[in-house]
N, C-alpha and C positions, 0 to 999 in steps of 0.2 A: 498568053498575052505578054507585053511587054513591060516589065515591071521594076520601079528605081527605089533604092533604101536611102536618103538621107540621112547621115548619122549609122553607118553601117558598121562601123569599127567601134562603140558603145557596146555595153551592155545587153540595152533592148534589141539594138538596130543586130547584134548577132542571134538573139533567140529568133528577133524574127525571119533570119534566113534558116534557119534550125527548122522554126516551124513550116515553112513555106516548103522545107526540102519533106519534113515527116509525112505532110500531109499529101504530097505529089502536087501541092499547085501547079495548074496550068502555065507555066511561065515557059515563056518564048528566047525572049530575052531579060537577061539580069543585070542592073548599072546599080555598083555601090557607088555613092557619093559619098563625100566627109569633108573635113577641111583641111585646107592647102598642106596642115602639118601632116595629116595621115595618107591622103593621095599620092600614088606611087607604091602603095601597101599592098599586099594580095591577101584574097579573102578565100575560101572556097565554098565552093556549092555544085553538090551531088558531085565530090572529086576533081572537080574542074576549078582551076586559079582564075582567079578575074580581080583585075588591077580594079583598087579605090582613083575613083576622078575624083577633081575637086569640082567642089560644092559652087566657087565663085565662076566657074566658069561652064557649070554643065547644062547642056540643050533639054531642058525638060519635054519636048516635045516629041523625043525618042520613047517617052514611056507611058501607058494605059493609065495605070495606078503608081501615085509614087506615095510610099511610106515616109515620115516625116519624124523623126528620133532624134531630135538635137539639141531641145532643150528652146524655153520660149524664144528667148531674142532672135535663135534662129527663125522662128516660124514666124515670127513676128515679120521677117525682112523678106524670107525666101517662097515663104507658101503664096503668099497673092502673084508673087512670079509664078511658079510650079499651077497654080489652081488655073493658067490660061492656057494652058497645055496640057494638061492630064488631071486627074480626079486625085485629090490628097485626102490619104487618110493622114491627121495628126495626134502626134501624143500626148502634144505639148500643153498643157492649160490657156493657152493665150484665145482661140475660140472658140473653148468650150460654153463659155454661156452668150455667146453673140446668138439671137433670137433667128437669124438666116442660117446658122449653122446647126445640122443636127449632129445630138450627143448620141451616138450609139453602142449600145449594149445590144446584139444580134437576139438573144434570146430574151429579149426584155421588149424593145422598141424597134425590131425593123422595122413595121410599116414609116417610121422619118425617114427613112433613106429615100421615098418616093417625094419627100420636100425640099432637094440639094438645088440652093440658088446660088450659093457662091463658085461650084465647084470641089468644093471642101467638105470634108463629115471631123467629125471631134470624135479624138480617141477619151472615155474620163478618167479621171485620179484612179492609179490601184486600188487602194480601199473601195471605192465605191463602186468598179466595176463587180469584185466578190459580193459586193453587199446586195446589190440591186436583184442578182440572179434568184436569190435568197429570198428576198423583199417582193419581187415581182407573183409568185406562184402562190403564195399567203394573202396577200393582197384581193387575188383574184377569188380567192376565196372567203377570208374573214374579214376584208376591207381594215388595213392598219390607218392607226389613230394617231400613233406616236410610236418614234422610237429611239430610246437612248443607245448611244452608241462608246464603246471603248476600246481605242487600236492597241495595237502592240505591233509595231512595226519595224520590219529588217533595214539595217543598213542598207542592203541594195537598193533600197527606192531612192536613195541620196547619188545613186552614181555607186563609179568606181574606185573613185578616191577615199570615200569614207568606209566601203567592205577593206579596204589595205589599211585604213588605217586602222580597222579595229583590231584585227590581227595584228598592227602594230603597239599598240596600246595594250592587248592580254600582252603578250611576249614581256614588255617594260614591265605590267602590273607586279606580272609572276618575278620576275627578275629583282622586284623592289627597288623598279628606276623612275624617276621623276619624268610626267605623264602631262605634255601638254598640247593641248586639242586643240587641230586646226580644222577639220568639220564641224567640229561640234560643239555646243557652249558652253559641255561640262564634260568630263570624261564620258565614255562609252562603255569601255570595258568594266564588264561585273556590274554594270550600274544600268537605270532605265531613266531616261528624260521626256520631261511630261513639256516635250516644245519641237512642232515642226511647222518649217517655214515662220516666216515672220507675224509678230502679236498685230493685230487691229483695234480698234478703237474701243471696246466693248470686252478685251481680256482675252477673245478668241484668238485662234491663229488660222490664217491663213489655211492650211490643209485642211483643218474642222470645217472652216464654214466653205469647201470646196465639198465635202462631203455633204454637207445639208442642202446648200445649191444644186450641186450634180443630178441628186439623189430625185430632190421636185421636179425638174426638168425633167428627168429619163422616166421616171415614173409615176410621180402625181404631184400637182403642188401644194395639195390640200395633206399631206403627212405634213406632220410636225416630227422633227428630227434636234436634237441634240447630239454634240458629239467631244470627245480628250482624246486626242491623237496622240503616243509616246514612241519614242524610239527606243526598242530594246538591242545589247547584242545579241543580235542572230544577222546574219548572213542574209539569207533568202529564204522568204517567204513573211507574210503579215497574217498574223491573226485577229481577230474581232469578236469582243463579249457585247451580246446585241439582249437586251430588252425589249419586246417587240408585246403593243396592246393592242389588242383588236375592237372593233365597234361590233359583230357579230358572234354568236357564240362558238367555241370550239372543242376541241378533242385533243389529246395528243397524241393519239395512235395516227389521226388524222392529219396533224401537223408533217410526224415522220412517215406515213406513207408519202405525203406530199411531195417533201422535200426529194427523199429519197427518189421518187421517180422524175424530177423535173431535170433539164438539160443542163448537164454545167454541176450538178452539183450529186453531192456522194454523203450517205450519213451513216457514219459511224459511233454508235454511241451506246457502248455495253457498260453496261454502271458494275465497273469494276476497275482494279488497278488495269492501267494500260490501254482502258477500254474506249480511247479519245483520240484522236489527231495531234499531232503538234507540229512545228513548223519544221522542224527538218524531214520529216516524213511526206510533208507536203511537196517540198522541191521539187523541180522537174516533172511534175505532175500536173493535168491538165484542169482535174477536177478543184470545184471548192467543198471542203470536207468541211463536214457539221457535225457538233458532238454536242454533248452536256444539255441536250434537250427538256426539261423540264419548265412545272410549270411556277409563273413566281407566286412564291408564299404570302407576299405583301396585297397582291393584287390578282384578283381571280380571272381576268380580263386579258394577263398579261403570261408572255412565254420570256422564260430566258435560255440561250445558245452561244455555244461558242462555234467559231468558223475558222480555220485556216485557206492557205491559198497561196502557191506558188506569182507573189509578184509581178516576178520579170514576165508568169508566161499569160495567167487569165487576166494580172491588171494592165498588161500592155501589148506584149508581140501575139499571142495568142485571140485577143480580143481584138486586135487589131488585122489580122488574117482572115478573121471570123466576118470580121466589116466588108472586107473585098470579096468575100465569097458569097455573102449577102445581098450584094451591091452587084455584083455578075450576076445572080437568078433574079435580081429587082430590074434589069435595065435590058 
């Protein structure tokens, strides 16, 4: 089929022709879009050069599915164009909680794909895409009650600008050169900021309560979720220390058989030095890895985990391929 990346010359918009190539998609035809600054660029896929168009000028009507990676104000402007021509998967936050659009996590929530009245499916937050995989297959079985949540999140989710700049910022730290941050609102390097996206009324930020929103929506709205989103230096990938209380009773061999055999995710967790995931081992990897599986001390009720998880690829190009393949065997 015939298939366009808006936002193709990004981060996401190139994993997901990465992915699109790994997996053999069926694609016919390939149109990157971008804007007027990057069209004219060439991209490749499966060895073959294909010029960037621009974005203000392209016929969406040439493509089946068009992927949407540009960041809101784009989707905001260009998706209700794009949605009367072809089916839009988006990345972008702008409508993931509109009640006509479904939020999809393939391995959580296909059956929404059978409710598409706009035209449009919602790609969610990376955090929460790892988290729900996780969330969903316990659920189904110990029925969760609550769960607290604590990111630790890579540069990458900010763009391309703040992975440069953090390599610009160690290079100065190590150097002992004066260090000032234009992503971020405190340095980055050597350091972890307990602030992503903008504060709201209540102390939260933004990204947190996009996690507890996403999270009811794609999976139940009857969880109670809490959540501290921080930005650590690391590059790529995000990890998550999850609290997780059940209303039914449980096991923990039972937890990790669970886990371990559900789709999307991989548990590694040898209680030993080394015996755990971290986020550079993650990278490039499809899986969301679980370690540090016990159960908590304070609460008999309750498990604690740690999860990593390649970003760029399960909380967005990767999830987001998964939707169109989804969305092909649903239609």
């Amino acid at each position: 089929m015939d298939i366009a990346i808006v936002g193709a010359t990004g981060n996401v918009g190139r994993k997901i022709i990465e992915v699109l190539e790994k997996k053999n998609f069926p694609v016919s035809q390939l149109y990157f879009v971008a804007s007027s600054k990057s069209a004219g660029s060439k991209l490749k896929f499966k060895g073959k050069e294909i010029e960037v168009e621009n974005l203000e000028t392209f016929d969406f009507s040439k493509a089946k599915i068009t992927f949407f990676s540009a960041g809101g104000k784009i989707s905001e402007k260009y998706v209700p164009i794009a949605a009367k021509h072809s089916t839009v998967i988006d990345n972008s936050s702008y409508f993931r909680m509109d009640p006509d659009v479904p939020l999809i996590v393939p391995q959580v929530n296909s059956n929404d794909l059978k409710n598409i009245k706009k035209n449009i499916i919602a790609n969610p937050n990376c955090s929460t895409a790892q988290l729900v995989i996780i969330l969903k297959p316990l659920h189904d079985l110990f029925k969760i009650k609550r769960v607290v949540i604590s990111t630790y999140q890579s540069t990458s989710g900010a763009g391309k600008a703040p992975m440069d700049e953090l390599l610009e910022q160690t290079k100065l730290s190590l150097e002992n050169k004066k260090i000032n941050s234009k992503n971020f609102t405190k340095q980055i390097a050597f350091n972890a900021i307990p602030h992503i996206d903008s504060f709201v009324d209540d102390g939260y930020t933004k990204e947190e309560l996009k996690m507890v929103n996403e999270t009811k929506k794609i999976l139940d709205n009857k969880i109670e979720l809490t959540a501290t989103c921080v930005r650590i230096p690391v590059l790529v990938s995000h990890a998550e220390s999850l609290n997780i209380e059940f209303e039914k009773p449980f096991t923990l061999e039972k937890i990790v058989e669970t886990l371990d055999g559900a789709d999307g995710c991989k548990v590694i967790d040898d209680r030993k030095d080394g015996g755990y995931v971290t986020p550079v081992e993650a990278e490039g990897k499809n899986e969301t890895f679980i370690s540090r599986i016990r159960i908590d001390n304070s609460n008999k009720n309750a498990v604690n985990l740690w999860c990593v998880s390649d970003n760029l690829l399960r909380g967005a190009a990767l999830n987001a391929v998964e939707i169109a393949e989804a969305f092909c065997n649903n239609s």
